[in-house]
N, C-alpha and C positions, 0 to 999 in steps of 0.2 A: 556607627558600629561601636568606636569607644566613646566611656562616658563624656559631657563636656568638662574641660578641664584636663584631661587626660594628655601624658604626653605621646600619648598617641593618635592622638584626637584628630591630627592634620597627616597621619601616613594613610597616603594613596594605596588602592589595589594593585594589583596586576592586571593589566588588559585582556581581556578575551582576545581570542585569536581572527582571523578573517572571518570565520565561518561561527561565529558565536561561540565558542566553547571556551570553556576557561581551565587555562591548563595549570595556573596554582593556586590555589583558592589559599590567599593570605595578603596581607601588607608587607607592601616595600618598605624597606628601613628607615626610620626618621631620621629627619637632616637632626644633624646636632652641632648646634653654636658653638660659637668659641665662650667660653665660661670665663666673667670677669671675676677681679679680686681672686685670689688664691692665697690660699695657705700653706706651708711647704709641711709636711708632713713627715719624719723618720720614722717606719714600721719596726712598732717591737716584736716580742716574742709573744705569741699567746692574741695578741691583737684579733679580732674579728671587724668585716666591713662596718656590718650592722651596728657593731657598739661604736664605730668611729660615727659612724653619721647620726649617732645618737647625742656623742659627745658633742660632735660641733653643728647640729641643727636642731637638738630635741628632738628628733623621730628619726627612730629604726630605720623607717622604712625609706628614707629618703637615700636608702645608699648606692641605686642606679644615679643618683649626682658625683660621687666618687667615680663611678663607674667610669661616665662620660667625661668626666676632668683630664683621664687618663688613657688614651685611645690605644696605646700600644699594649694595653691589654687584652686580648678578646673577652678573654670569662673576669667577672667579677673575683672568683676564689684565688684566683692567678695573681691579686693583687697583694693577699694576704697569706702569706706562706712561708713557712721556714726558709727558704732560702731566698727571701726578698727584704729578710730580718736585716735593719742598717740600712734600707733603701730609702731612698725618699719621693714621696706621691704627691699630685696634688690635692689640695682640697678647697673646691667653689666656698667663696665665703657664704653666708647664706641671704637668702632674701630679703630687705629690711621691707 
């Protein structure tokens, strides 16, 4: 269903019910490890995810690793916001 490599590559379906039918047609949520090495991180002002995970991995697009560092956020935008200005996040060191 996702690509290989994907970190979704290993989230299971939803089971069909007794009678075959399948009452959510999507994936259960991927387990998510505990994230070695970290970096402590104080949010400025102006900050966005994207440039942070650009800063400390070369790619934008890596910043569901921010995401996942930090679980007491739900939404990724929550992380970076004027009133989280002074806080401090973590940040997965990156892959060697």
């Amino acid at each position: 269903m996702f690509k290989k490599g994907s970190r979704y590559e290993k989230a299971r379906t939803f089971d069909p019910d007794a009678d075959g039918s399948v009452v959510l047609n999507g994936v259960r949520p991927r387990k998510i490890g505990k994230a070695t090495g970290m970096v402590m991180h104080t949010v400025k002002a102006g900050e966005r995810i994207d440039l942070l995970a650009h800063h400390y991995y070369n790619d934008d697009r890596l910043w569901w690793r921010i995401v996942d560092a930090n679980p007491e956020f739900f939404y990724g935008g929550n992380i970076i916001t004027k009133e989280m200005e002074g806080s401090v996040i973590m940040i997965p060191k990156a892959k060697e």
